[in-house]
C-alpha positions, 0 to 999 in steps of 0.5 A: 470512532473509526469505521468498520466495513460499511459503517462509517466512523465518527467524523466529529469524534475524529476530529476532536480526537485529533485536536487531542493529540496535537494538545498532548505534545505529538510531533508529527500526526499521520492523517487520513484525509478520507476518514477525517472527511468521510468516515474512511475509505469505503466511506468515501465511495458510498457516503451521500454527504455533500461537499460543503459539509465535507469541506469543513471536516478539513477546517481541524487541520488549519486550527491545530497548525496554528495553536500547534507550530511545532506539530506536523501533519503527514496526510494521505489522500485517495484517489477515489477507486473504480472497481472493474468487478460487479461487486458491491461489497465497497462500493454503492449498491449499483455496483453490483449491476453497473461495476464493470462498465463504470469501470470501462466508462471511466477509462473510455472517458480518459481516452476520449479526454485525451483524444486517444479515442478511436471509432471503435471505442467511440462505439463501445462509450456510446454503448455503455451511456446507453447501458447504464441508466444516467441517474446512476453514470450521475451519481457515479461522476457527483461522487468523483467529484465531490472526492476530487474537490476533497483532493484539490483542497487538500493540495491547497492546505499543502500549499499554505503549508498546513500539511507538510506531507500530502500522499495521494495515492489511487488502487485499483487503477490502470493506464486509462482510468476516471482515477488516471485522469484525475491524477493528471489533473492534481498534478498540474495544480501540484505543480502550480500550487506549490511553494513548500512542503512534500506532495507526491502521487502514485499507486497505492493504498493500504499501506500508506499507514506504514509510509506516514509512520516511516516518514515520522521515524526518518524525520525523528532520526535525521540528526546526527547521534550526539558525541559520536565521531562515527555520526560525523564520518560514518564506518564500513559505509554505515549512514548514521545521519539523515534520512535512511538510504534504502538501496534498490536492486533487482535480480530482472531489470527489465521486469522493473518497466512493466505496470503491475495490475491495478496500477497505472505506473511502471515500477521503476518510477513507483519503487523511487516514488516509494522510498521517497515518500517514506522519507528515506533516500534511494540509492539505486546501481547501474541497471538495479543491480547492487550499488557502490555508494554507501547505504543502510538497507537493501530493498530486493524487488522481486519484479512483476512477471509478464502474465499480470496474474492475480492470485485471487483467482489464478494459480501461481505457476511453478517458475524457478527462473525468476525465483532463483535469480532474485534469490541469487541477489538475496544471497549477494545482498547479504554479503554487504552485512546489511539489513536486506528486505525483500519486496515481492510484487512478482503476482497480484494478491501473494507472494511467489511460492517458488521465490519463498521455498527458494529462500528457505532451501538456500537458508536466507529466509530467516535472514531476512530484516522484513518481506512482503508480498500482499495484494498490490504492487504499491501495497508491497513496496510501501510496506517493505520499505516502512520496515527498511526505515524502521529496521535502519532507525532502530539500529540508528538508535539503539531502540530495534527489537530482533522479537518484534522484526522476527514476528512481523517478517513471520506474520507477512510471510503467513499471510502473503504466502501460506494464505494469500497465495496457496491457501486462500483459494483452496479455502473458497474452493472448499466453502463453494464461495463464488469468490472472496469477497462473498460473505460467509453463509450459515455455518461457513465462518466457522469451518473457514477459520478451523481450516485456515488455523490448520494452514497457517500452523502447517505454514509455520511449519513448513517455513521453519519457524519454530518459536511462534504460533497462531492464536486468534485466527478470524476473518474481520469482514466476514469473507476470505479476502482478509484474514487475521490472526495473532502470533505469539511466542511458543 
């Protein structure tokens, strides 16, 4: 039922299958509103259904609160992205043609809306409508609307109580932007709208999947642990009741008030904003560094560098001087006994190479409770702290695994450094594909997962991880953006 690239998935299949869950007892469901309306995210973009039809894929989500009181709805919903690329791999096939300037579009409206539009820029919009055919600026906008209505609903919904959480979250944004602008918008009927239940907006995508999980997780563990004196009064500064308290910290302060690309928000407002919808409670120090108050995880953000590189097309530079302070803070963190993760959105699209090998010299890196390092700013930081609240309600619980922790911590590291950062462009390079998102030509696949099993084997050497290995490497859209692959005990 669910979607696979261009194809979407079974709506009404879905929703039935919802209704399924609800009947078998499940406390709290995590929804994608866009696959339970559209048929998933590309769905969303390049679907031609109309909004009343739409509209009424929602209408499952009033019926199972009511037959089901005791069941919870945890929704995402996105702000539709527009892509600043010709490429129209995920989106409608004018994209190819027309991407970049219904990109710029998007953002000359936004300043024109609000009056931040100089003659110049004037120019430049009057330029592009001229550009760009009207039948498809008209598609384009009929999209955005129809999705925007979608968004209005769902804050609706949370408004009644129907939903107790509502993520909206947007990528492949920017400060100006058709998304930016929209989420002003949802954010003044947020405000006015809302009587209960949790809404809130930021940059980010992939990884709500984690956030929704984690946010199931901190409400199932909140309470205190039966019979035990320690729940009431804790020990060592252990939390043991409520939600998880993930502390922030940060090697390079200043670093935290950039906006990473293809976001629209400094990373001191989408690191809080992070944590928060994952249920979990930030405790942050004096200028991000390592605070005093009593917490269960520590989340080291290895911050944003000014040059805004993204490791799709760029190298990443030798740079030891942010490497070695958030290192030094890693090994300062440690200290606390605590678990530590470390969130690094230093580049676009991978780790930082340098930061990884500093960890792994200095005998941390398979200290680590979890890492990540993976496309968007937004995309790190939610799949880091998901594991943060994961790795403190395990051992709140007494149900964490050191096995599967290991695996995932080794997984992200494979893909986020050895692929993503250094091997993904080597391998494009190689093929003599024209980027990423270029789907493989005859022959290509083939010699692309033979080279790329060879990089992650090599990897896990070189990390240190000697108990594991990679079976089951492939490439699930036919292109090197995404790769997949198994690890499995030696």
């Amino acid at each position: 039922m669910l979607p696979r690239g261009r194809r979407a998935g079974d709506v009404e299949g879905l929703g039935r299958w919802l209704r399924s869950q609800a009947d078998r007892g499940a406390g709290s469901i995590g929804v994608c509103l866009d696959t339970l309306v559209h048929g998933g995210l590309i769905a969303a973009r390049i679907s031609e259904d109309a909004v009343e039809a739409c509209l009424g894929r929602l209408s499952v989500l009033a019926e199972v609160v009511a037959s089901h009181p005791a069941t919870t709805l945890e929704a995402v919903s996105l702000v539709t992205r527009a892509s600043n690329s010709d490429d129209a791999g995920e989106e409608p096939e004018y994209w190819s043609r027309h991407g970049r300037r219904l990109h710029r579009l998007g953002a000359l409206l936004h300043r024109r809306f609000e009056d931040a539009l100089d003659r110049e820029g004037s120019g430049e919009l009057e330029a592009l409508e001229e550009a760009v055919p009207a039948e498809i600026r008209l598609d384009f906008e009929h999209r955005r609307l129809r999705n925007h209505i979608i968004n209005l609903r769902a804050l609706d919904l949370a408004s009644q109580g129907v939903l107790s959480t509502l993520l909206i979250t947007a990528d492949d944004t920017a400060r100006y932007s058709a998304g930016s602008l929209e989420q002003r918008w949802l954010g003044h009927w947020a405000g006015a709208l809302l009587t209960s239940g949790t809404v809130m907006m930021y940059p980010g995508a992939d990884e709500v999947g984690c956030t929704l999980v984690a946010r199931a997780l901190n409400r199932m563990a909140s309470a205190p642990v039966a019979g035990s004196e320690e729940a009431a009064t804790g020990r060592a500064g252990r939390v043991t009741a409520g939600p998880v308290r993930i502390a922030v910290a940060c090697a390079l302060p200043d670093d935290m008030e950039r906006v990473p690309p293809f976001e629209n928000s400094p990373l001191t407002e989408s690191v809080l904003r992070q944590v928060e919808a994952a249920g979990a409670v930030p405790v942050v120090g004096q200028r991000w560094g390592l605070p005093a108050d009593p917490f269960d995880v520590l989340m080291v953000v290895h911050p944003a560098g000014i040059d805004g590189l993204d490791l799709v097309v760029d190298a990443p530079p030798e740079a030891p001087g942010p490497a070695t302070a958030t290192a030094d803070l890693v090994a300062r963190a440690m200290a606390f006994g605590k678990p530590v993760v470390v969130a690094d959105v230093r580049y676009a699209n991978g780790s930082d190479p340098v930061l990884v090998a500093a960890l792994r010299r200095r005998g941390l890196l398979d200290r680590l409770a979890g890492y990540a390092g993976w496309n968007t700013a937004g995309n790190t930081l939610g799949t880091a702290v998901g594991v943060g609240v994961a790795v403190a309600v395990g051992e709140r619980l007494g149900s964490g695994s050191p096995h599967q922790l290991e695996k995932l911590l080794v997984h992200r590291l494979l893909e986020d450094d050895v692929y993503q950062a250094r091997g993904r462009r080597v391998l494009r390079e190689e093929l003599g594909l024209a980027s990423t998102g270029t789907l493989f030509g005859p022959g290509q696949e083939a010699r692309a997962v033979a080279m790329a099993s060879r990089m992650l084997e090599e990897g896990l050497r070189d990390l240190g991880f000697t108990g594991w290995r990679v079976e089951n490497v492939g490439f699930p859209w036919h292109r090197t953006f995404e790769i997949d692959f198994d690890l499995v005990t030696r």
